[in-house]
PQR file of N, CA, C, O and H, with PARSE charges and radii, in Angstrom:
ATOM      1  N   UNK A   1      51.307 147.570  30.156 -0.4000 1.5000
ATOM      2  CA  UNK A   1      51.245 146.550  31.182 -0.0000 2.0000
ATOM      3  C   UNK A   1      50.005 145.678  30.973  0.5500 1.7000
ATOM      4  O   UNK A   1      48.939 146.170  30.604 -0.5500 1.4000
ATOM      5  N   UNK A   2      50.210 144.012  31.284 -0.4000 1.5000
ATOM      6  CA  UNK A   2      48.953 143.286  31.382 -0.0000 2.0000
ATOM      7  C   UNK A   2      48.161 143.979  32.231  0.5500 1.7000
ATOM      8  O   UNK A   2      48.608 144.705  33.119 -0.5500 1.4000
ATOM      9  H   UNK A   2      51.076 143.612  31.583  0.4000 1.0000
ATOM     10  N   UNK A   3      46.329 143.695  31.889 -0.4000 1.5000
ATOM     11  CA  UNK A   3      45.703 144.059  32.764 -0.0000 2.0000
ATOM     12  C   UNK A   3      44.881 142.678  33.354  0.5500 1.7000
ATOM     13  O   UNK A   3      44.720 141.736  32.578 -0.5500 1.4000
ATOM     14  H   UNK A   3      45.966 143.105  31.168  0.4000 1.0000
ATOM     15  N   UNK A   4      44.389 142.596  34.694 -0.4000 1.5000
ATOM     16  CA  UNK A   4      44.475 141.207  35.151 -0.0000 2.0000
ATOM     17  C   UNK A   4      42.687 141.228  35.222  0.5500 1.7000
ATOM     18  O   UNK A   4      42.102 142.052  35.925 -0.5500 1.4000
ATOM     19  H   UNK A   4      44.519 143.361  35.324  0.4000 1.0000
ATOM     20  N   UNK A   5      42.000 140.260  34.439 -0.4000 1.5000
ATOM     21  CA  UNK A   5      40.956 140.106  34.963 -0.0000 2.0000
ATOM     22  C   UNK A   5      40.263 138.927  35.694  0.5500 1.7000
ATOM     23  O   UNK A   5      40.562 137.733  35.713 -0.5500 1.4000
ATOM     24  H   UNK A   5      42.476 139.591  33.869  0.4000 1.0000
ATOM     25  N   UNK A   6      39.254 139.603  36.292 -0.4000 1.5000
ATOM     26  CA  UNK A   6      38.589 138.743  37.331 -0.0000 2.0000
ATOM     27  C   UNK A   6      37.726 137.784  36.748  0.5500 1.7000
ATOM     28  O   UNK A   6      36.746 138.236  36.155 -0.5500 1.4000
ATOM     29  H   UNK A   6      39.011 140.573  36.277  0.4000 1.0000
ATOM     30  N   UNK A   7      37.840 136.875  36.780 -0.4000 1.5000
ATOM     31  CA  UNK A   7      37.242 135.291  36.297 -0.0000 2.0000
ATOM     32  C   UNK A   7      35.997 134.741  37.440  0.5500 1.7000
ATOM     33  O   UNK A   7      36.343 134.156  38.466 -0.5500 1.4000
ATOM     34  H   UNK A   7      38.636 136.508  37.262  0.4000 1.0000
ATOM     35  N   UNK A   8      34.835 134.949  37.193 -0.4000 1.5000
ATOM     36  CA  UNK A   8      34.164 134.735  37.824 -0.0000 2.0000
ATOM     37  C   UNK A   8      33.629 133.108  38.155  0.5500 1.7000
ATOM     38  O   UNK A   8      33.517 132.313  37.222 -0.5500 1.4000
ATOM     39  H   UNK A   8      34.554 135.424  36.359  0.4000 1.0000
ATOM     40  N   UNK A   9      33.329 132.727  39.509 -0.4000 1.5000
ATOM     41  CA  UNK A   9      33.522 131.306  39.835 -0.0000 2.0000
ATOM     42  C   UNK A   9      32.362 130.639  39.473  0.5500 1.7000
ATOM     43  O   UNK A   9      31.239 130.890  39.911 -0.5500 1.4000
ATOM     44  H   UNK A   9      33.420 133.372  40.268  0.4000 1.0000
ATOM     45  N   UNK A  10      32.710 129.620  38.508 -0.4000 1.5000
ATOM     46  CA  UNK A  10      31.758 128.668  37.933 -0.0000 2.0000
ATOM     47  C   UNK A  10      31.068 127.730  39.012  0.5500 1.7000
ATOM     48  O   UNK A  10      31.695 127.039  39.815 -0.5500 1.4000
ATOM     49  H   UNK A  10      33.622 129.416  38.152  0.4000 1.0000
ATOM     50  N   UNK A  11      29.611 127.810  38.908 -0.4000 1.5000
ATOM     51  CA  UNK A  11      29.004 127.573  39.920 -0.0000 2.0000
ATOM     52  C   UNK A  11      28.270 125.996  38.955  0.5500 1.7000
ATOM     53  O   UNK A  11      27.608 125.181  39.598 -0.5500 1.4000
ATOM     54  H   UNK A  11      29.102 128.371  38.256  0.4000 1.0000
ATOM     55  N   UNK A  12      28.384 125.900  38.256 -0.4000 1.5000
ATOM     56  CA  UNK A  12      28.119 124.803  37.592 -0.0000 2.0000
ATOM     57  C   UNK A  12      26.288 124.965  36.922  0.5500 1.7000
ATOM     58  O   UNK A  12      25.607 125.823  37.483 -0.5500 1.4000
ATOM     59  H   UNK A  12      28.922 126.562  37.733  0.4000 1.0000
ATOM     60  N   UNK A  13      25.653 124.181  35.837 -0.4000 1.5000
ATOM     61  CA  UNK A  13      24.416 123.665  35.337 -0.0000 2.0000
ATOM     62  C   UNK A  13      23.550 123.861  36.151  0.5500 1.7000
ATOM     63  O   UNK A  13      23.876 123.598  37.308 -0.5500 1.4000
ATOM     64  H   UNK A  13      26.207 123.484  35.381  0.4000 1.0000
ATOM     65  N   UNK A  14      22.358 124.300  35.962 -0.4000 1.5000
ATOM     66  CA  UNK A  14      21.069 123.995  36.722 -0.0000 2.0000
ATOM     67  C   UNK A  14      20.481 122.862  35.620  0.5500 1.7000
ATOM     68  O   UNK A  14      20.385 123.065  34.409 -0.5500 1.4000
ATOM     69  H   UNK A  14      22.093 124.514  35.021  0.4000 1.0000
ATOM     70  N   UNK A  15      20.092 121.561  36.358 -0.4000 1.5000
ATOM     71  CA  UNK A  15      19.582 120.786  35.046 -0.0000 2.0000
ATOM     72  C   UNK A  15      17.837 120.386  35.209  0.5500 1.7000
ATOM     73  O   UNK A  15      17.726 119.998  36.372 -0.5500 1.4000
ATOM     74  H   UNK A  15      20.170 121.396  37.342  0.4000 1.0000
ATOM     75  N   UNK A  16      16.895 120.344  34.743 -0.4000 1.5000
ATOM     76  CA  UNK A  16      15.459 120.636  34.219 -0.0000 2.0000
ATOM     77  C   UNK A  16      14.788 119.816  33.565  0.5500 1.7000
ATOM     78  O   UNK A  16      14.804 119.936  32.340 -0.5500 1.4000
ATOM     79  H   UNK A  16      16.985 120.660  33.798  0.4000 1.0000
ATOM     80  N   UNK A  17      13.941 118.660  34.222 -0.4000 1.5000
ATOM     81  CA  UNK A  17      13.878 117.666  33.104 -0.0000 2.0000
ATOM     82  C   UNK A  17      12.960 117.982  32.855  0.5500 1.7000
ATOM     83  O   UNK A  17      12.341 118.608  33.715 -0.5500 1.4000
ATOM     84  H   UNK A  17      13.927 118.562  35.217  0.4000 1.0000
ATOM     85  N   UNK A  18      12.303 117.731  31.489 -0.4000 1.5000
ATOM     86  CA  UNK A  18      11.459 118.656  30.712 -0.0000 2.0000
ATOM     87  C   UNK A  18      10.111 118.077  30.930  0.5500 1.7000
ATOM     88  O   UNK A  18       9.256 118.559  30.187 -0.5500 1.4000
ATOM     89  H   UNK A  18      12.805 117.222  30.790  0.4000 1.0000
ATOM     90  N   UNK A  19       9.646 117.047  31.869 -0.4000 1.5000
ATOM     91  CA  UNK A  19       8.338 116.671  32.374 -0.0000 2.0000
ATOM     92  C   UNK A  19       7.958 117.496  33.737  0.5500 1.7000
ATOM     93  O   UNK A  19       6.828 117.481  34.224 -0.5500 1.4000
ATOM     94  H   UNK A  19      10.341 116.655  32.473  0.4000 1.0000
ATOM     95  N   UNK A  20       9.201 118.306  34.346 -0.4000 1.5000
ATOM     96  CA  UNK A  20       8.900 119.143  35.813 -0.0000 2.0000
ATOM     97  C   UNK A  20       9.253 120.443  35.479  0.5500 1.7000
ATOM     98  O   UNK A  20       9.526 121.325  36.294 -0.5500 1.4000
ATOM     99  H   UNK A  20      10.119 118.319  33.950  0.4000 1.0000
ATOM    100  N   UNK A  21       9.241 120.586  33.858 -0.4000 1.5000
ATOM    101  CA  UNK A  21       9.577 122.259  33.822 -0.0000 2.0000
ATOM    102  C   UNK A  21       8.080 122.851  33.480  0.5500 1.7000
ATOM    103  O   UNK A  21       7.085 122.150  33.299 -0.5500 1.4000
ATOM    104  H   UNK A  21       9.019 119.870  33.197  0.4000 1.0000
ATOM    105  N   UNK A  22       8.116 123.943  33.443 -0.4000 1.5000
ATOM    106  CA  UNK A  22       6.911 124.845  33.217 -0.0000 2.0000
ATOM    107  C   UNK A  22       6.533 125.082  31.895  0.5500 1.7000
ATOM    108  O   UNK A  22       7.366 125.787  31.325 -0.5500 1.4000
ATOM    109  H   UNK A  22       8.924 124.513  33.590  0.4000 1.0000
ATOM    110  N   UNK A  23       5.470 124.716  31.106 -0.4000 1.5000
ATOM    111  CA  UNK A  23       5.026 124.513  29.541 -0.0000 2.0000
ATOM    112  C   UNK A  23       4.696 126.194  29.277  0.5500 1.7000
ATOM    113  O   UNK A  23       3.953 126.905  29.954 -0.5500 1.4000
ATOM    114  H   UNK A  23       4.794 124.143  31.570  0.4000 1.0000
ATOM    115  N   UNK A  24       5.534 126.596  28.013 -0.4000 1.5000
ATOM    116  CA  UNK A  24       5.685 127.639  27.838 -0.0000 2.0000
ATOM    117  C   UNK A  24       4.548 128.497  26.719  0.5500 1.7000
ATOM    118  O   UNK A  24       3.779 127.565  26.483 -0.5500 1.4000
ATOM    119  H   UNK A  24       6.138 126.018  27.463  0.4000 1.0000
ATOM    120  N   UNK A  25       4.194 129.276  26.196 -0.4000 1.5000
ATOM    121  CA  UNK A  25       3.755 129.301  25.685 -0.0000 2.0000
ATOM    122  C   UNK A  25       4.264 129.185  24.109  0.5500 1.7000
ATOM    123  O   UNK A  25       5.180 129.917  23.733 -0.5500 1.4000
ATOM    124  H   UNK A  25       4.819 130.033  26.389  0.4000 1.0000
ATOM    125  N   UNK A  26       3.791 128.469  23.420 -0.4000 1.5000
ATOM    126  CA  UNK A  26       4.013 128.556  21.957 -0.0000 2.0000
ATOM    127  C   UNK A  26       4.094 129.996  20.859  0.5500 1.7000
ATOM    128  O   UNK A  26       3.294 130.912  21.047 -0.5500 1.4000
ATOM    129  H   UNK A  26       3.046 127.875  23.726  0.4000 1.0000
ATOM    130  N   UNK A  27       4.658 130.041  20.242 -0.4000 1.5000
ATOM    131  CA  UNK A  27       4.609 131.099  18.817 -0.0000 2.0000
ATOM    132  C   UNK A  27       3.437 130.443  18.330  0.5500 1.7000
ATOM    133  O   UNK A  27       3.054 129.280  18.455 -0.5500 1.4000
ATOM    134  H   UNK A  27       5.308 129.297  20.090  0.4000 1.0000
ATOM    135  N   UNK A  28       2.849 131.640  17.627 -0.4000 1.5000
ATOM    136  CA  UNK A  28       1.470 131.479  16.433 -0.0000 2.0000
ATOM    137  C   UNK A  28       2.435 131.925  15.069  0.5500 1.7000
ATOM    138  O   UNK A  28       3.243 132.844  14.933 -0.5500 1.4000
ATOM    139  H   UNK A  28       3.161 132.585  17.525  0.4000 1.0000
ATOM    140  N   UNK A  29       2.066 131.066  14.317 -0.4000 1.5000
ATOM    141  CA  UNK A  29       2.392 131.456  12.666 -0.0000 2.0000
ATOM    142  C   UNK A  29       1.040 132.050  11.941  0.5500 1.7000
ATOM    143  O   UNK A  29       0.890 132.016  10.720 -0.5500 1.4000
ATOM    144  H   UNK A  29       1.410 130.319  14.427  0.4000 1.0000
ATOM    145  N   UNK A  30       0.422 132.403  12.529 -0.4000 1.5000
ATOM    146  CA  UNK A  30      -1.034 132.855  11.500 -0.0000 2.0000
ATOM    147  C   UNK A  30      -1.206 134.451  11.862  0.5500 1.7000
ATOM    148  O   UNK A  30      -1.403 135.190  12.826 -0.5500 1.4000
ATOM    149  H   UNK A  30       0.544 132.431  13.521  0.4000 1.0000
ATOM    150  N   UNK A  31      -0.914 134.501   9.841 -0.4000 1.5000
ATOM    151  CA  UNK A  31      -0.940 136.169   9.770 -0.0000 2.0000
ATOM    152  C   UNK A  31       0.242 136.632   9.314  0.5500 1.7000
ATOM    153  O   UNK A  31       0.387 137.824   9.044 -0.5500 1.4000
ATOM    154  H   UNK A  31      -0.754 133.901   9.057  0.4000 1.0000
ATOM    155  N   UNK A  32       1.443 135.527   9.149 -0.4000 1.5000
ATOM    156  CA  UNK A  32       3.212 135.939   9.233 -0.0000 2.0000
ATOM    157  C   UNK A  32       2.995 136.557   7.330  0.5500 1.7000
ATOM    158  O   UNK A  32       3.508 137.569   6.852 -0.5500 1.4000
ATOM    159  H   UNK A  32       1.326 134.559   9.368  0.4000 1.0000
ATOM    160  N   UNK A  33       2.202 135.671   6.696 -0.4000 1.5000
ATOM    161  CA  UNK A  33       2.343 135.892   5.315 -0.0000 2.0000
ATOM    162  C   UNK A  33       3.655 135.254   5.082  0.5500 1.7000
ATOM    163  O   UNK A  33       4.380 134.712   5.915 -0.5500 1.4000
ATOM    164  H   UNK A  33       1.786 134.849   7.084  0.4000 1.0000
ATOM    165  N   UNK A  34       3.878 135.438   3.557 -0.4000 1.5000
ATOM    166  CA  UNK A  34       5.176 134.926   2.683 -0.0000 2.0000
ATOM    167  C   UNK A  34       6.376 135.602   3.336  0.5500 1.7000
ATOM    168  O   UNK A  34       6.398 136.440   4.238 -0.5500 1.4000
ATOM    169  H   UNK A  34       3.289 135.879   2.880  0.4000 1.0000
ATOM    170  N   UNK A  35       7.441 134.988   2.606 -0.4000 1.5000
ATOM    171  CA  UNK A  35       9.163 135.577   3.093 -0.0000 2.0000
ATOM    172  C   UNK A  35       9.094 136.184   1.819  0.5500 1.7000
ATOM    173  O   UNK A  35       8.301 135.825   0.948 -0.5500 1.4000
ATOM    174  H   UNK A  35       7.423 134.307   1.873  0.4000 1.0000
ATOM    175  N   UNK A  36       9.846 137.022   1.709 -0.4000 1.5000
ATOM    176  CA  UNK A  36       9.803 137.826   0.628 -0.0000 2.0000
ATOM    177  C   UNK A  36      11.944 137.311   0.258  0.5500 1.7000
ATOM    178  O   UNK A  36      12.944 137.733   0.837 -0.5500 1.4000
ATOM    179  H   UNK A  36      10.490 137.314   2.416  0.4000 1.0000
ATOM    180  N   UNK A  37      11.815 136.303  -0.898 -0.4000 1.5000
ATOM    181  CA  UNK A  37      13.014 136.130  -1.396 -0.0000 2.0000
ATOM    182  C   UNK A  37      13.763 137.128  -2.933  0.5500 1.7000
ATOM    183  O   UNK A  37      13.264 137.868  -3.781 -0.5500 1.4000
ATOM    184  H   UNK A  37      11.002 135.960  -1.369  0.4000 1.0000
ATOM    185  N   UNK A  38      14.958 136.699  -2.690 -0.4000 1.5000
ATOM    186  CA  UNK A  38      15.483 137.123  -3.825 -0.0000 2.0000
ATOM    187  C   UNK A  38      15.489 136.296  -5.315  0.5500 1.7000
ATOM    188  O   UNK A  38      14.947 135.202  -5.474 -0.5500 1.4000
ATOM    189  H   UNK A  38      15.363 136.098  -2.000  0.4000 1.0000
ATOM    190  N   UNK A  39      16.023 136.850  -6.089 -0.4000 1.5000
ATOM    191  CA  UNK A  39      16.344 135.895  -7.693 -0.0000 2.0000
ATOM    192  C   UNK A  39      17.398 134.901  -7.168  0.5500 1.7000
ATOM    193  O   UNK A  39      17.259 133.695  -7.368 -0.5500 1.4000
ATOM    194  H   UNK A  39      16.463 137.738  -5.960  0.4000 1.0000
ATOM    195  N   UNK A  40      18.781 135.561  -6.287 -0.4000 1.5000
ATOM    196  CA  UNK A  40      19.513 134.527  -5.938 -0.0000 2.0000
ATOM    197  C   UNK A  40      18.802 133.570  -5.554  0.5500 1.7000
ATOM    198  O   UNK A  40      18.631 132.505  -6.146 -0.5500 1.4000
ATOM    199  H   UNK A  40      18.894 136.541  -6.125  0.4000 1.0000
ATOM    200  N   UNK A  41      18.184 134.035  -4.161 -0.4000 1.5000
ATOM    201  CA  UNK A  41      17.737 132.836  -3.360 -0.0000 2.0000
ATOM    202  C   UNK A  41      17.037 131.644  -4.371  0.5500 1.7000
ATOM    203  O   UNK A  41      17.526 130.537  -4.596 -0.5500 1.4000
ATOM    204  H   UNK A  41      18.323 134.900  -3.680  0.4000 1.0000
ATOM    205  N   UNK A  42      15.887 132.130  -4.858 -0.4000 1.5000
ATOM    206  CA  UNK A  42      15.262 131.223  -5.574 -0.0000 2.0000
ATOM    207  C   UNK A  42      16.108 130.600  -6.831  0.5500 1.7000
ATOM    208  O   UNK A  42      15.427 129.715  -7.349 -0.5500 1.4000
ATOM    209  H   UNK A  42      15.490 133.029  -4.675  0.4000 1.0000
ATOM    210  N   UNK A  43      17.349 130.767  -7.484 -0.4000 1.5000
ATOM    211  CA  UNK A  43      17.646 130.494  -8.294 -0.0000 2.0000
ATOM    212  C   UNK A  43      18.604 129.348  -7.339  0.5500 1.7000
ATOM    213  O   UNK A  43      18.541 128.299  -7.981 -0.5500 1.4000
ATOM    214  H   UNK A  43      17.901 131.486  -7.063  0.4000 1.0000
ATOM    215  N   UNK A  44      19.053 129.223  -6.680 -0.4000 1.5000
ATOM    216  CA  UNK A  44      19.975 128.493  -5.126 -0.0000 2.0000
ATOM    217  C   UNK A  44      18.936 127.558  -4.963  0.5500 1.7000
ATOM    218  O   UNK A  44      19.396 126.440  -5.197 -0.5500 1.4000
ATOM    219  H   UNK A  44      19.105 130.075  -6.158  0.4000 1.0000
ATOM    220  N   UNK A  45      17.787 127.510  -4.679 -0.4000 1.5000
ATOM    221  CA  UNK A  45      16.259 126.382  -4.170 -0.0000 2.0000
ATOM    222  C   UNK A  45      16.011 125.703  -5.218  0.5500 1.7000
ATOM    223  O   UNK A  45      15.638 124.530  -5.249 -0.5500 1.4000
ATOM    224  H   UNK A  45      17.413 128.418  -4.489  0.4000 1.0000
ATOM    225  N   UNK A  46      16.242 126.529  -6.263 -0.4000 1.5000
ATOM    226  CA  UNK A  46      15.979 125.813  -7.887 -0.0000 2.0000
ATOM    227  C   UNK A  46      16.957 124.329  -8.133  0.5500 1.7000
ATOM    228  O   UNK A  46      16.716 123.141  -8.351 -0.5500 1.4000
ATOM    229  H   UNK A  46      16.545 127.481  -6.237  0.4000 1.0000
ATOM    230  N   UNK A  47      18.252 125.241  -7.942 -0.4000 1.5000
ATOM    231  CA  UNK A  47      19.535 124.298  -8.466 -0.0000 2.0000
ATOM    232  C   UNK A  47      19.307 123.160  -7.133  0.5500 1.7000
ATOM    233  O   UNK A  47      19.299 122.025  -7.610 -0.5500 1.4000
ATOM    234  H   UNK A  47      18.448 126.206  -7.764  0.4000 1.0000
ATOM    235  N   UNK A  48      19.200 123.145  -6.256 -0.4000 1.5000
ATOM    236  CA  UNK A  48      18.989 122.636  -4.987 -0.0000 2.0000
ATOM    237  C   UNK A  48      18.520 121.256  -5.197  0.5500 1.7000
ATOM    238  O   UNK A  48      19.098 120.170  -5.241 -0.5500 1.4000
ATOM    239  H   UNK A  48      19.207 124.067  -5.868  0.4000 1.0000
ATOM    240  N   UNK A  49      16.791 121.785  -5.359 -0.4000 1.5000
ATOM    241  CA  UNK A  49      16.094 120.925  -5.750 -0.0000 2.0000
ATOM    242  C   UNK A  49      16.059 119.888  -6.679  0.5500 1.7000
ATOM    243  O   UNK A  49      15.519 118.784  -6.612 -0.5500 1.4000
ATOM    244  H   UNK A  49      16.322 122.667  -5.323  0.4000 1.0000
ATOM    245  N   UNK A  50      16.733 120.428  -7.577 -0.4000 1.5000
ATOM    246  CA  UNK A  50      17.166 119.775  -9.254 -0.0000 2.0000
ATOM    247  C   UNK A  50      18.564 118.706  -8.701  0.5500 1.7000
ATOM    248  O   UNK A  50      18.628 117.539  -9.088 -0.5500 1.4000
ATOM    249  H   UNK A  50      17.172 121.326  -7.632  0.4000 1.0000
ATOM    250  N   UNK A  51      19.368 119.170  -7.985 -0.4000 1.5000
ATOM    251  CA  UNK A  51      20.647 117.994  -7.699 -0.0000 2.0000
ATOM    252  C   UNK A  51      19.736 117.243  -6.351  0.5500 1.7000
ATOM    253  O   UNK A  51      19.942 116.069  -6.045 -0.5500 1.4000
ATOM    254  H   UNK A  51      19.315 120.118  -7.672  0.4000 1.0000
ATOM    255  N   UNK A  52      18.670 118.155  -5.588 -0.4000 1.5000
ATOM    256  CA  UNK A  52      18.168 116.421  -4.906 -0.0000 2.0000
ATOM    257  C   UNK A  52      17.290 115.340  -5.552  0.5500 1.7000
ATOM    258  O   UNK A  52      16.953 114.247  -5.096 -0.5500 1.4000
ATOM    259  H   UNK A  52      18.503 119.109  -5.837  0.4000 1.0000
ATOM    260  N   UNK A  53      17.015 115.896  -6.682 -0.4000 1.5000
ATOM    261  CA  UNK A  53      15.978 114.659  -7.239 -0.0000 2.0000
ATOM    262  C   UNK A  53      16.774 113.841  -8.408  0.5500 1.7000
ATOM    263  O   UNK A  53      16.384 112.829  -8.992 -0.5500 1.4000
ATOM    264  H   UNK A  53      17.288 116.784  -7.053  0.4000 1.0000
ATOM    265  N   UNK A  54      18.125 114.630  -8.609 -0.4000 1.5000
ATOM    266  CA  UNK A  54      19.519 113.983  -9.402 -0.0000 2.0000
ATOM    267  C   UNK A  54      19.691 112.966  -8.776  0.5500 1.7000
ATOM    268  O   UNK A  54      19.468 111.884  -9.319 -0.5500 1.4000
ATOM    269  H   UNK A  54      18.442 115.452  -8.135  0.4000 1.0000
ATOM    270  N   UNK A  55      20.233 113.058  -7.168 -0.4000 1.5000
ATOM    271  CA  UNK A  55      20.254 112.453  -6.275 -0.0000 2.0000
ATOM    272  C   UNK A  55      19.799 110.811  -6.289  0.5500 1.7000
ATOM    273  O   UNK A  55      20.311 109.715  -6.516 -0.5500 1.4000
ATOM    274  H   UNK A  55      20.414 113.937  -6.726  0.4000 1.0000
ATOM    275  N   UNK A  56      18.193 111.520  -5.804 -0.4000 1.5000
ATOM    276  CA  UNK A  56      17.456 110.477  -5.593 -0.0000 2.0000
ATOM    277  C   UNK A  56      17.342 109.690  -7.033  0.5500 1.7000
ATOM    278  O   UNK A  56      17.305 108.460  -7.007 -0.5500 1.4000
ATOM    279  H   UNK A  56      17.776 112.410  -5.621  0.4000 1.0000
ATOM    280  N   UNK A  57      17.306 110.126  -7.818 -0.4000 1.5000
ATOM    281  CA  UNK A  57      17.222 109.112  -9.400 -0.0000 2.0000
ATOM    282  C   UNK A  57      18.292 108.033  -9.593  0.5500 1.7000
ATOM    283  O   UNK A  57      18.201 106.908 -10.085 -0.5500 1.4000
ATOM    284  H   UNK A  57      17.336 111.126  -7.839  0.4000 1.0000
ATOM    285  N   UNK A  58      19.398 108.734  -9.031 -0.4000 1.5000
ATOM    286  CA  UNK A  58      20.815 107.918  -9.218 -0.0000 2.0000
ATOM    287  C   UNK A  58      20.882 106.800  -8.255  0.5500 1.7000
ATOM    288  O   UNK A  58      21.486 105.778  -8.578 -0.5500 1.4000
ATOM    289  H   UNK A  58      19.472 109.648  -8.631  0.4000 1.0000
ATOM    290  N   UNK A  59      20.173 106.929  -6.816 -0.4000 1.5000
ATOM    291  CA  UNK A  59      20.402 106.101  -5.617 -0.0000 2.0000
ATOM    292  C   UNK A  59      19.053 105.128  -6.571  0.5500 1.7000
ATOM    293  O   UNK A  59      19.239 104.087  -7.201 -0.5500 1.4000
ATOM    294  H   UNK A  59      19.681 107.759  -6.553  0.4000 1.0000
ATOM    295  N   UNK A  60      18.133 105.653  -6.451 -0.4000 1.5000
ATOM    296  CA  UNK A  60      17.046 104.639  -7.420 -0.0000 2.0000
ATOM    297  C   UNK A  60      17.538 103.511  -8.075  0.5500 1.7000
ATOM    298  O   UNK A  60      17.269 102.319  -7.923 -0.5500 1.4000
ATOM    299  H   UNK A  60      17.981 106.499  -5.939  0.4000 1.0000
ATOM    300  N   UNK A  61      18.650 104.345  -9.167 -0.4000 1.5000
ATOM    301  CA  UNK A  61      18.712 103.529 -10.325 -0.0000 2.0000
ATOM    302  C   UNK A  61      20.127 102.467  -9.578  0.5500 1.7000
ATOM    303  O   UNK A  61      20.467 101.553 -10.329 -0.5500 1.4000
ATOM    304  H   UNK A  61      18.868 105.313  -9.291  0.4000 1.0000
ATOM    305  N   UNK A  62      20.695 102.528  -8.594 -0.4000 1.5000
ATOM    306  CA  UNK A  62      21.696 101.952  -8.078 -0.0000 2.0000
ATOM    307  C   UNK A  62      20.973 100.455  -7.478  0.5500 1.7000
ATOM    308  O   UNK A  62      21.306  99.279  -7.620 -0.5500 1.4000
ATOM    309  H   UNK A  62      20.419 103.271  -7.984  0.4000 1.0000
ATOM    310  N   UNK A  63      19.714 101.185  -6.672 -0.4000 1.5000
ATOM    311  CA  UNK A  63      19.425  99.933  -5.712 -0.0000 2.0000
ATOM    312  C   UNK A  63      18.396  98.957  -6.494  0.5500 1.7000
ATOM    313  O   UNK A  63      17.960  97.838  -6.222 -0.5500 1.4000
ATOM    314  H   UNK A  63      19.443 102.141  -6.557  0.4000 1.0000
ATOM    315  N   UNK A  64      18.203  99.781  -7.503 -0.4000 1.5000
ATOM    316  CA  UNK A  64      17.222  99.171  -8.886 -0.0000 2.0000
ATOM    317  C   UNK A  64      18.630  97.612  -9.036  0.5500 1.7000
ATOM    318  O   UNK A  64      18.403  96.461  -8.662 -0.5500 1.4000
ATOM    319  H   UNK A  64      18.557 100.690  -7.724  0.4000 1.0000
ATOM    320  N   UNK A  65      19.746  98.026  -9.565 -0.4000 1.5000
ATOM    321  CA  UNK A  65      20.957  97.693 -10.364 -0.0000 2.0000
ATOM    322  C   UNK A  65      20.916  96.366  -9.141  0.5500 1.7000
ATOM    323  O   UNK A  65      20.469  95.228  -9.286 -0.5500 1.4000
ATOM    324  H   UNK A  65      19.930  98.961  -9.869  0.4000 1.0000
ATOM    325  N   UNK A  66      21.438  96.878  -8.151 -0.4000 1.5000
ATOM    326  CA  UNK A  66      21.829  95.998  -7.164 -0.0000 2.0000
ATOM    327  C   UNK A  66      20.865  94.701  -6.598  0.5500 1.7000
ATOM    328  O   UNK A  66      21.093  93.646  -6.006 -0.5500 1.4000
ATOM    329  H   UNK A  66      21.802  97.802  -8.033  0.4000 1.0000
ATOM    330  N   UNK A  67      19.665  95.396  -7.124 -0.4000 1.5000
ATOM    331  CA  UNK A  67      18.537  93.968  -6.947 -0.0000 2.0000
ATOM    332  C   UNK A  67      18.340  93.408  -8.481  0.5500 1.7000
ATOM    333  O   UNK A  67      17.472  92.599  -8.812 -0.5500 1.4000
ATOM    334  H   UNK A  67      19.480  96.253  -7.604  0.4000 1.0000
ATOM    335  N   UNK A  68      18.985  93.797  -9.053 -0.4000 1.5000
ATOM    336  CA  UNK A  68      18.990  93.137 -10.382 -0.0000 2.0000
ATOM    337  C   UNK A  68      17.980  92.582 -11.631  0.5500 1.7000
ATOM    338  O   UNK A  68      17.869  91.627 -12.400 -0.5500 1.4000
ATOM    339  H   UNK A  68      19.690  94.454  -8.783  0.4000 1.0000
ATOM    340  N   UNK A  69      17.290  93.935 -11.262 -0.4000 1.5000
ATOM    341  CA  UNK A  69      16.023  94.221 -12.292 -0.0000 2.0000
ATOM    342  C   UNK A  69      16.471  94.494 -13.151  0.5500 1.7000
ATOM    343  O   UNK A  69      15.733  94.036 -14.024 -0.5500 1.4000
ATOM    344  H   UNK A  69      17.380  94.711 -10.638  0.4000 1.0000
ATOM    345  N   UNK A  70      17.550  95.158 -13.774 -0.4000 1.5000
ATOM    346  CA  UNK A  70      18.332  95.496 -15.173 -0.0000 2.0000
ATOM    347  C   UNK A  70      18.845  94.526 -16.038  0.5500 1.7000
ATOM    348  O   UNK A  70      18.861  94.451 -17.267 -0.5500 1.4000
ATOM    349  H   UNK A  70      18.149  95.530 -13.065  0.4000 1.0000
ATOM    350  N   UNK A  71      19.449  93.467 -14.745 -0.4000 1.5000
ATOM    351  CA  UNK A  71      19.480  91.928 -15.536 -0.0000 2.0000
ATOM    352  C   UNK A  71      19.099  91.194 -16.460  0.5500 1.7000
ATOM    353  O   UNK A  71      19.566  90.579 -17.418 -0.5500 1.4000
ATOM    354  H   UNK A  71      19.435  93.527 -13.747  0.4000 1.0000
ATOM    355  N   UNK A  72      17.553  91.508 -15.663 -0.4000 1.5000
ATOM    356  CA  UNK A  72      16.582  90.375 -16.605 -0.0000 2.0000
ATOM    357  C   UNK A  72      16.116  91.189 -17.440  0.5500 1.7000
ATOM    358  O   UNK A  72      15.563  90.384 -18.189 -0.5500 1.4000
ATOM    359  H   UNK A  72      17.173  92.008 -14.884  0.4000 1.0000
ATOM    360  N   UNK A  73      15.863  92.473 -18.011 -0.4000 1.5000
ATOM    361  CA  UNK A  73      15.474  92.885 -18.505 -0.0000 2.0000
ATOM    362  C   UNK A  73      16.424  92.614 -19.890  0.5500 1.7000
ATOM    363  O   UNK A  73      15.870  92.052 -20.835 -0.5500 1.4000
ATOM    364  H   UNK A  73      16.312  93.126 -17.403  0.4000 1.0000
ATOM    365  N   UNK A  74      18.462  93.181 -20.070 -0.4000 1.5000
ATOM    366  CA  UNK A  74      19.263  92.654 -21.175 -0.0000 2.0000
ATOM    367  C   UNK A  74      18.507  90.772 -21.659  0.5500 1.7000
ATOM    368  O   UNK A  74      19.018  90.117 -22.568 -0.5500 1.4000
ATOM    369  H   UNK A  74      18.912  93.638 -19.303  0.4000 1.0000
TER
END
C-alpha cells in the first residue's frame, strides 16, 4: 500500500540585506600549508595550462590578423 506523507507548510524566505546583517567572522588561511596533489592532478593543471596559453596565442594571433598587422608586414 502507498504510504501518505506529510508535506510540511511552506512558510516562505526570510530575506537579509547584507548592510543590516551581522558581520561574521572570517576564516584565517595562515598555517593551512600546501594541498598535497597527485601525478594525475598535476599532470590535468599541466595540460590545462598548456591549452590556456594555446588559447590565448590563437585569440592573439586572430585579433593581431583582424587589425591587420600581418598585412603590412607580406
Amino acid at each position: 500500500m502507498a504510504t501518505m506523507r506529510a508535506i510540511p507548510k511552506f512558510e516562505g524566505f526570510r530575506v537579509i540585506h547584507p548592510l543590516k546583517d551581522e558581520a561574521e567572522q572570517k576564516c584565517s588561511t595562515e598555517g593551512l600549508g600546501h594541498i598535497a596533489m597527485s601525478t594525475t592532478v598535476r599532470i590535468s593543471l599541466a595540460v590545462l595550462r598548456g591549452y590556456l596559453i594555446l588559447v590565448t596565442l590563437i585569440l592573439g594571433y586572430h585579433v593581431l590578423d583582424l587589425a591587420g598587422v600581418f598585412r603590412q608586414i607580406h
